[in-house]
C-alpha positions as a printed NumPy array, in Angstrom:
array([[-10.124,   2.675,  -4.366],
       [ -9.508,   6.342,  -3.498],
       [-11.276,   7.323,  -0.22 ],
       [-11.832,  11.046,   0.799],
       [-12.465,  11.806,   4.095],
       [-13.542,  15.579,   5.383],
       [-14.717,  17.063,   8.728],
       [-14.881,  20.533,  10.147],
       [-18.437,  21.738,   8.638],
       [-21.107,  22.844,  11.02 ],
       [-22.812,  26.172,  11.96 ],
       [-21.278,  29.161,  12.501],
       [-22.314,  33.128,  12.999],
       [-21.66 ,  35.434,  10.473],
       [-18.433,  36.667,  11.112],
       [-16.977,  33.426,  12.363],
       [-14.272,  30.937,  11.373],
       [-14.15 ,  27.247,  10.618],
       [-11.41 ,  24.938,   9.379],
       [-12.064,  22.005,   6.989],
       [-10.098,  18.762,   6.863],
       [-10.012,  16.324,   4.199],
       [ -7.63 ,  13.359,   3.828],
       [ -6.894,  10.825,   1.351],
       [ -6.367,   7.164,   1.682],
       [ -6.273,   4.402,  -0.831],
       [ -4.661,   3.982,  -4.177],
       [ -2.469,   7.245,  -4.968],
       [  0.175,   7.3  ,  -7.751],
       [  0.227,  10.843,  -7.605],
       [ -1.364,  13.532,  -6.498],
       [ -1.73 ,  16.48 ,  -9.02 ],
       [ -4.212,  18.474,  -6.86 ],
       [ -6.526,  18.645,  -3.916],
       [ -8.539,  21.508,  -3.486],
       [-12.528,  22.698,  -2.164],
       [-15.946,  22.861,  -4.046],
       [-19.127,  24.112,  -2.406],
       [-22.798,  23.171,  -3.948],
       [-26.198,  24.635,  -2.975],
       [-29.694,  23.122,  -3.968],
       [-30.549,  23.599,  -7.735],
       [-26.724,  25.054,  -8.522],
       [-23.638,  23.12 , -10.307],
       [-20.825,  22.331,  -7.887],
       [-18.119,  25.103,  -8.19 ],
       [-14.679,  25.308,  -7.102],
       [-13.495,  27.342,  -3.728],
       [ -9.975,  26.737,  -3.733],
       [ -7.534,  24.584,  -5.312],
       [ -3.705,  24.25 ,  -4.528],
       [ -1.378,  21.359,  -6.408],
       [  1.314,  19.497,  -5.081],
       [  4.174,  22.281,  -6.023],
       [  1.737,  25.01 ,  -3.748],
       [  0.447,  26.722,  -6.289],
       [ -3.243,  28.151,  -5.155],
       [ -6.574,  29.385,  -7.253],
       [ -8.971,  30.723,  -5.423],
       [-12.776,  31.843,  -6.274],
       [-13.171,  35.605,  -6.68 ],
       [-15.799,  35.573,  -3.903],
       [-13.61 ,  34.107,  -0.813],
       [-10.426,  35.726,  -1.598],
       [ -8.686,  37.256,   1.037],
       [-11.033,  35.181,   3.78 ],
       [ -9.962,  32.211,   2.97 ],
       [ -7.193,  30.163,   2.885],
       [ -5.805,  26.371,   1.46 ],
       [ -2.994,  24.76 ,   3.172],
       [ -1.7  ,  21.075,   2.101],
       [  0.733,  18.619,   3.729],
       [  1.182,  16.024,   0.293],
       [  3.174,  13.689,   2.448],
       [ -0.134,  13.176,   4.69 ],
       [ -2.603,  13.607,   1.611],
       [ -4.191,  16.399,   3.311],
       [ -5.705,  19.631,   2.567],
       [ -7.244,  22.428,   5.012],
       [ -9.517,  24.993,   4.022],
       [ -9.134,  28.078,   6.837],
       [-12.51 ,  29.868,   6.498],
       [-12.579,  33.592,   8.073],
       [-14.877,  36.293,   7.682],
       [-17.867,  33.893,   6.346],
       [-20.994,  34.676,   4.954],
       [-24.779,  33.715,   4.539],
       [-23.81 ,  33.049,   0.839],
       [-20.679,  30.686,   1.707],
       [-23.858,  28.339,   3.271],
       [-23.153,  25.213,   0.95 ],
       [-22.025,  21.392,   1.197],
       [-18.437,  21.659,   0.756],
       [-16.758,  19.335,  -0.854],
       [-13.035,  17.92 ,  -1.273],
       [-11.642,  17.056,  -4.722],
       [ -8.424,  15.059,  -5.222],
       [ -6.854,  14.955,  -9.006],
       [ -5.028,  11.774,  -9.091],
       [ -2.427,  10.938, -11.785],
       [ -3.687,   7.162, -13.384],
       [ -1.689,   6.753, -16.477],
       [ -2.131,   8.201, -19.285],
       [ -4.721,  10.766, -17.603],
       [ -5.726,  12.271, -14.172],
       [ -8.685,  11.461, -12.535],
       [-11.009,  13.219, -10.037],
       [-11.885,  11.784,  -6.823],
       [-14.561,  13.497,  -4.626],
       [-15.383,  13.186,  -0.821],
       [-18.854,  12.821,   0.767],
       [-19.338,  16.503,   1.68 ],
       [-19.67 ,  18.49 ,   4.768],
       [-22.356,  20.876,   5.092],
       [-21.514,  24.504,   5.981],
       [-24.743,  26.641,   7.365],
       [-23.458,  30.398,   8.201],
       [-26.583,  31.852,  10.057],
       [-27.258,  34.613,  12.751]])
């Protein structure tokens, strides 16, 4: 009954910016984490950027210092500030939640928005 809902993908020049939104409705005990995945054809889904609910942040070597994860927990929200981006950031990028259901935490995942970074 958890529901993730993102926006923000499109195309964008090399070079450019864009900002991804996801938010999270539904049944939430607790949030543990919400962070970013990206998946191209023929690959397994990897993670971007994580942050949990006390701010700490992972990132993936590759978009360090271009990007950057923001959360508000009260509005089960997380951004994803892209700068700087690449033809290999091209990818359907997709929002993970990590949901405390007793005695474990489960993942949630949203539908995907599709990044294309092209000239």
């Amino acid at each position: 009954q958890v529901q993730l809902v993102e926006s923000g993908g499109g195309l964008v020049q090399p070079g450019g910016s864009l900002r991804l939104s996801c938010t999270a409705s539904g049944y939430i005990l607790r949030i543990n984490s919400m962070g970013w995945y990206r998946q191209v054809p023929g690959k397994e889904r990897d993670l971007v950027a994580a942050i949990t609910s006390g701010g700490s942040t992972n990132y993936a070597d590759s978009v360090k210092a271009r990007f950057t994860i923001s959360r508000d927990n009260a509005k089960n929200t997380v951004y994803l500030q892209m700068n700087s981006l690449k033809p290999d950031d091209t990818a359907v990028y997709y929002c993970n939640l990590k949901n405390r259901e007793f005695p474990s935490v489960r993942d949630y995942w949203g539908q995907g928005t599709q990044v294309i970074v092209s000239a």
